[in-house]
C-alpha positions in Angstrom: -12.6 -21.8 -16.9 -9.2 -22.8 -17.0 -6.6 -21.5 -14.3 -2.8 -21.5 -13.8 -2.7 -22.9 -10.1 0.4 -23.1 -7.9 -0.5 -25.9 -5.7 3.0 -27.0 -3.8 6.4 -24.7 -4.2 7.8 -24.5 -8.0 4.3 -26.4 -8.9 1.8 -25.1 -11.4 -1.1 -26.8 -12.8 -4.0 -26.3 -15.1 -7.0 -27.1 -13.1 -10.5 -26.1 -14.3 -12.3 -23.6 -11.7 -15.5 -21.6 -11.5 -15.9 -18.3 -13.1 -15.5 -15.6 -10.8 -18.7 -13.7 -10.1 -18.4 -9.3 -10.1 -17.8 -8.7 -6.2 -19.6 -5.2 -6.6 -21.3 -3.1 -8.3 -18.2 -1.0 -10.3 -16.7 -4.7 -11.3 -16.4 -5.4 -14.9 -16.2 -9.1 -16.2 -13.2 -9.9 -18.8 -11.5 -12.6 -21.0 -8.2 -12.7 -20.1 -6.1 -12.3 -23.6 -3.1 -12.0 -22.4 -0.6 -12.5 -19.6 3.3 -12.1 -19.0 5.7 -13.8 -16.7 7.8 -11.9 -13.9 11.3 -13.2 -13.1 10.7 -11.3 -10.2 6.6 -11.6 -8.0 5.6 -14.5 -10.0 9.2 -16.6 -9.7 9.4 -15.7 -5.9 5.6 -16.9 -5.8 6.1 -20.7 -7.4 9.2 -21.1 -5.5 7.5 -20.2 -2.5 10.0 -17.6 -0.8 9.6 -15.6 1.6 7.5 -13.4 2.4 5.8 -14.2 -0.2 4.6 -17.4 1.0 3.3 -15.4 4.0 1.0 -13.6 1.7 -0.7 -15.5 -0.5 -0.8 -19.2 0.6 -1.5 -22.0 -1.0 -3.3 -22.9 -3.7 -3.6 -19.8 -5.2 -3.8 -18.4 -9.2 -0.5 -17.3 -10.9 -0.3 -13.8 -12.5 -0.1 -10.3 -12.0 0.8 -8.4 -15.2 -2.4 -9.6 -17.5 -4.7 -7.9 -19.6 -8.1 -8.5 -20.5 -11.3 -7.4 -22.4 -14.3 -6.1 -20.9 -17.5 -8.2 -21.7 -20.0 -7.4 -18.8 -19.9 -4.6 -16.8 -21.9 -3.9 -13.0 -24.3 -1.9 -12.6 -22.5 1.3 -11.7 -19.9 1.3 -14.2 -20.1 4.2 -16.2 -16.6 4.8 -17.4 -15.5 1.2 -18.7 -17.6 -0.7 -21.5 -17.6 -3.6 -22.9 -14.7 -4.1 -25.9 -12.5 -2.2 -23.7 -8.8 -3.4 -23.2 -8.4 -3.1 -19.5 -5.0 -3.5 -17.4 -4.2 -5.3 -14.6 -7.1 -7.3 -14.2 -7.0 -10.8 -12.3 -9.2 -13.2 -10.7 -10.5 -13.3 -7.0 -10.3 -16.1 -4.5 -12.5 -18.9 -6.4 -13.5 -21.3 -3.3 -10.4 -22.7 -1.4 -8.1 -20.9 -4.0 -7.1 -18.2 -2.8 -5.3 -15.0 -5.5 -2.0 -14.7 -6.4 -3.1 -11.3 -8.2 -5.1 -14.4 -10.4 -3.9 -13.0 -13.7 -3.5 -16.1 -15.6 -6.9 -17.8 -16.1 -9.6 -17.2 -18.9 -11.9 -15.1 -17.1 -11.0 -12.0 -15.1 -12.3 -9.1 -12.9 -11.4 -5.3 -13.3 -13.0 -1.9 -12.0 -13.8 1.2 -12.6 -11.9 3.1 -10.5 -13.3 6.5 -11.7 -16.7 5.8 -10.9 -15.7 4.5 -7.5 -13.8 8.0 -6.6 -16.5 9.9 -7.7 -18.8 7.7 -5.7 -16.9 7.9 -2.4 -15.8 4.0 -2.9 -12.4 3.2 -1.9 -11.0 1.9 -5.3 -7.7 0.3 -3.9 -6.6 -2.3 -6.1 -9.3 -1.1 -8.0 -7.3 2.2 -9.2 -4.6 0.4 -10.7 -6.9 -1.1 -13.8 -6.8 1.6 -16.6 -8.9 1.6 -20.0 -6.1 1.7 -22.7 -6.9 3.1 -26.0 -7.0 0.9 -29.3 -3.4 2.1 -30.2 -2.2 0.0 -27.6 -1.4 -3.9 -28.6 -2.9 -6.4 -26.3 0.3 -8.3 -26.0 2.2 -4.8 -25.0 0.0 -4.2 -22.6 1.2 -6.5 -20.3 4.0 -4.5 -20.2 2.2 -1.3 -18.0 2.4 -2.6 -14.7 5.9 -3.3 -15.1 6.8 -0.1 -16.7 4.3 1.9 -14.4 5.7 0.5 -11.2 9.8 1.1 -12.3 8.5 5.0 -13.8 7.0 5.9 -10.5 9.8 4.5 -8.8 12.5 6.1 -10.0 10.7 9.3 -10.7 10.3 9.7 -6.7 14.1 9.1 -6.7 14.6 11.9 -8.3 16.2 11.2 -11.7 16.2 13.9 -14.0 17.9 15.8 -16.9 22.0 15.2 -17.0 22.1 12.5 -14.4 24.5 9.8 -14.1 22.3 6.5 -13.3 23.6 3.2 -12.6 21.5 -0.3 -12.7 22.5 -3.9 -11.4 20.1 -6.2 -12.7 19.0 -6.6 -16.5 16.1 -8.4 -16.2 12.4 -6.5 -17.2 12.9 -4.5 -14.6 16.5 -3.5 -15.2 15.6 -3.3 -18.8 12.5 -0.9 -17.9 14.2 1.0 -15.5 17.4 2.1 -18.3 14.7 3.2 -20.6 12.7 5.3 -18.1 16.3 6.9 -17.5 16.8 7.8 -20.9 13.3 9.6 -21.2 13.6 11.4 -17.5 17.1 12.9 -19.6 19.5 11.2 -17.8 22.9 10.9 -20.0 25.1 8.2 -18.6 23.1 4.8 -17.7 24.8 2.5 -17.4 23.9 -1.4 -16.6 25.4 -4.1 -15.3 24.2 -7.3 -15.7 23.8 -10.7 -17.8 26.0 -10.6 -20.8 23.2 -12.1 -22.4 21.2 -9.0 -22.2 23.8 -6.4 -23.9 22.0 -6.0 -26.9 18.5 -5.6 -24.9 20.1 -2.8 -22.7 21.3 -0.6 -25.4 18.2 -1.2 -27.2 16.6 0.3 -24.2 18.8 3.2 -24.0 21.9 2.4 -22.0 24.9 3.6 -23.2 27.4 1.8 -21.3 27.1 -1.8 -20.4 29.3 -4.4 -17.9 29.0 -7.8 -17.5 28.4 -8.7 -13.8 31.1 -11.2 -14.0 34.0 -9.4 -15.3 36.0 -9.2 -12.0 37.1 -5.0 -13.2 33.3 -4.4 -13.1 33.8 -1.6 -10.3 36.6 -0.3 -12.3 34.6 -0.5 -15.7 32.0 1.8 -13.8 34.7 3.8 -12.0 36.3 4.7 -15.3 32.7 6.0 -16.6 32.0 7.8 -13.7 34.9 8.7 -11.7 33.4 10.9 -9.2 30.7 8.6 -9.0 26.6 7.8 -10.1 23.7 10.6 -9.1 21.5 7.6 -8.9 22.0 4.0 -8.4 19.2 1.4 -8.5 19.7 -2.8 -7.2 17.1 -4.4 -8.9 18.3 -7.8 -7.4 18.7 -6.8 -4.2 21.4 -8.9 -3.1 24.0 -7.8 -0.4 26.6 -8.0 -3.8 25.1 -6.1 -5.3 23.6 -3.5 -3.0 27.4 -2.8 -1.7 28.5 -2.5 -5.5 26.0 0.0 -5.8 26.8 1.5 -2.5 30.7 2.1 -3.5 29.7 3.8 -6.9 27.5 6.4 -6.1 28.4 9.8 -5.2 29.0 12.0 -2.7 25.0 13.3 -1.8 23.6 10.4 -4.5 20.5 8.2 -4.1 20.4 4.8 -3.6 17.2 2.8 -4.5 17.3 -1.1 -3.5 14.1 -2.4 -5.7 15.1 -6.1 -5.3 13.9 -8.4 -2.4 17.1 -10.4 -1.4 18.1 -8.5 1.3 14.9 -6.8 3.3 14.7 -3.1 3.2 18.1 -2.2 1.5 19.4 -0.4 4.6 20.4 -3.2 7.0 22.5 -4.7 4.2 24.7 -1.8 3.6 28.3 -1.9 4.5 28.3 2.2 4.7 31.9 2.2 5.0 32.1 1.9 1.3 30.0 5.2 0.8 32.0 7.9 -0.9 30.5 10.6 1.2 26.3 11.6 2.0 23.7 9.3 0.7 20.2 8.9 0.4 17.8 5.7 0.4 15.0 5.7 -1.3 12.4 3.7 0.3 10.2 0.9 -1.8 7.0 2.9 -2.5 5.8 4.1 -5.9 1.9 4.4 -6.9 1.4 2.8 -10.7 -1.4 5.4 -10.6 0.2 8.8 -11.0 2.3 7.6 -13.7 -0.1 6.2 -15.8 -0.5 8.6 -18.6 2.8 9.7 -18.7 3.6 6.2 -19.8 0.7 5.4 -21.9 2.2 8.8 -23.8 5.5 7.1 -23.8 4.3 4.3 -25.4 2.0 6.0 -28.3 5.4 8.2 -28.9 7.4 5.1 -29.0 9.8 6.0 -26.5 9.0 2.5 -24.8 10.1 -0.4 -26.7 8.1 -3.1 -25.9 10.5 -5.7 -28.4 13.0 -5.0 -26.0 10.9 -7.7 -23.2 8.3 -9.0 -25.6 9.0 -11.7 -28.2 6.1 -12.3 -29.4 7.1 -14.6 -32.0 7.7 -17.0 -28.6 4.4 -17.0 -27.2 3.1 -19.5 -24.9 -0.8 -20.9 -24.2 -2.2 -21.0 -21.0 -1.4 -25.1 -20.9 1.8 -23.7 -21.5 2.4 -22.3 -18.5 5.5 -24.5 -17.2 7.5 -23.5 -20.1 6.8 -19.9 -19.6 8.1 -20.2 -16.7 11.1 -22.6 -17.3 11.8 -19.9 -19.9 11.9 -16.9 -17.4 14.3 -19.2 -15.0 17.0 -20.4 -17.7 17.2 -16.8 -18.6 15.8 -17.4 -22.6 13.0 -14.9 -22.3 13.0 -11.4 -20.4 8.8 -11.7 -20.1 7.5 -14.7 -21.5 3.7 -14.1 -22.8 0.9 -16.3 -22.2 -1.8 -15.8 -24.8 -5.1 -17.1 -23.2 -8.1 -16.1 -24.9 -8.8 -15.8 -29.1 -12.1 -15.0 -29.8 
């Protein structure tokens, strides 16, 4: 089968590998149909940053937000079949290449973590694939781990009806973040970011937007908030930006640093800018728990998935450097990989 492979930092190549076998008994088998790229994981991955490049070393397969159909199942599956859209699926370590969550190759593994559970089987990565009903578009699937991961996230900060939210950073996870804001009832969000993603944030539900590199951006935010933001979530993660959000938020809000730029969030902050108390919230959030609260998001099209899919730009698999050239030059939000047409 064919494989996306980073081999050396900001190298990925199409190498032909063996098909991985099912490590256990509640494994399912799938064709990979579709993958999409993260600015974030899969950019700090080829570019070999740290800590990444701790991780997972080298070679390993790209891709952790793919999608796949079943098409043989263990023997202890019970819950899964075959047909089934699955999320999150990726490939094991094949040999001397090792997994970069292995999401972008043709064939793929899955489980079925509710077999598992009611077995007594630790599921762990296991409980993150989910059966998604025929509603669901193969290419918006792709779309769950991202939107999973930023719901549960901000849902443990605490964001809820009337709150005034404010997100640095407009790429997916920005993007995913403002529209979990607007369904969690918040009613200022405002983002800043990339004047080139205006129309996307609105789109996703914010109703105030300010370019990063207008030098009144504080004041822009100021003016919209004046005693300050409830909530306020770095998706970058840089010292910038985590100080911006720092200075805005207000007295008794939540800070959330969900980038990677500067470690844990906390030995970054100048706290001399704080306006009063603040909390942190720490980097945890469990894709499980959320799951069908944003599956029902999705069927009730409260998630836009146009608003980080075009899929009138989609890549092949032997596409894979322009997906990501396109993620880095800032043209696409998530570029999608389609890699298997029956």
């Amino acid at each position: 089968m064919k494989a996306a492979i980073v081999e050396e930092n900001n190298q990925i190549v199409i190498r032909d590998i063996p098909e991985p076998e099912l490590p256990n008994d509640y494994a399912v088998l799938c064709d990979t149909v579709y993958g999409s790229m993260c600015a974030g994981t899969d950019s700090h991955l080829v570019r070999g940053d740290e800590p990444f490049c701790q991780w997972i070393p080298k070679p390993f397969i790209l891709g952790h937000e793919s999608v796949g159909r079943v098409i043989r199942l263990g023997s202890k599956v019970r819950h899964v079949k075959a047909g089934d859209l699955i999320t999150r699926v990726g490939c094991p370590p094949v040999g001397e290449i090792n997994s970069g969550w292995g999401g972008f190759c043709e064939k793929t593994i899955a489980y079925d973590y509710k077999a598992m559970q009611e077995d007594g089987v630790d599921p762990g990565e296991g409980i993150k694939n989910r059966v998604l009903p025929s509603a669901v578009d193969a290419a918006d699937a792709t779309l769950f781990i991202t939107w999973r991961e930023t719901f549960s996230y901000m849902k443990r900060m605490g964001v809820k009806q009337d709150a005034q939210v404010l997100i640095i950073g407009s790429g997916g996870n920005g993007l995913a973040f403002t529209s979990h804001a607007q369904n969690l009832g918040a009613t200022t969000i405002v983002m800043v970011g990339s004047a080139l993603r205006e129309d996307d944030s609105i789109k996703a539900g914010a109703t105030h937007f300010i370019d990063y590199k207008a030098v009144d951006a504080k004041a822009q935010a100021d003016a919209i908030a004046p005693d300050g933001f409830d909530f306020a979530i770095d998706v970058l993660g840089s010292p910038q930006c985590t100080n911006l959000a720092l200075s805005l938020l207000a007295d008794g809000g939540c800070f959330g640093n969900y980038g990677f730029d500067c470690g844990s969030g906390d030995t970054e902050l100048d706290k001399s800018l704080a306006r009063g108390r603040f909390t942190i919230k720490d980097k945890s959030y469990d894709e499980a728990e959320v799951h069908d609260e944003v599956l029902q998001f999705y069927l009730d099209g409260k998630l836009d998935p146009n608003v980080l899919l075009k899929k009138d730009q989609t890549f092949t698999l032997d596409q894979i450097n322009d997906a990501y050239a396109a993620v880095q030059d800032r043209s696409l939000v998530k570029p999608l990989v389609k890699i298997w047409e029956r």
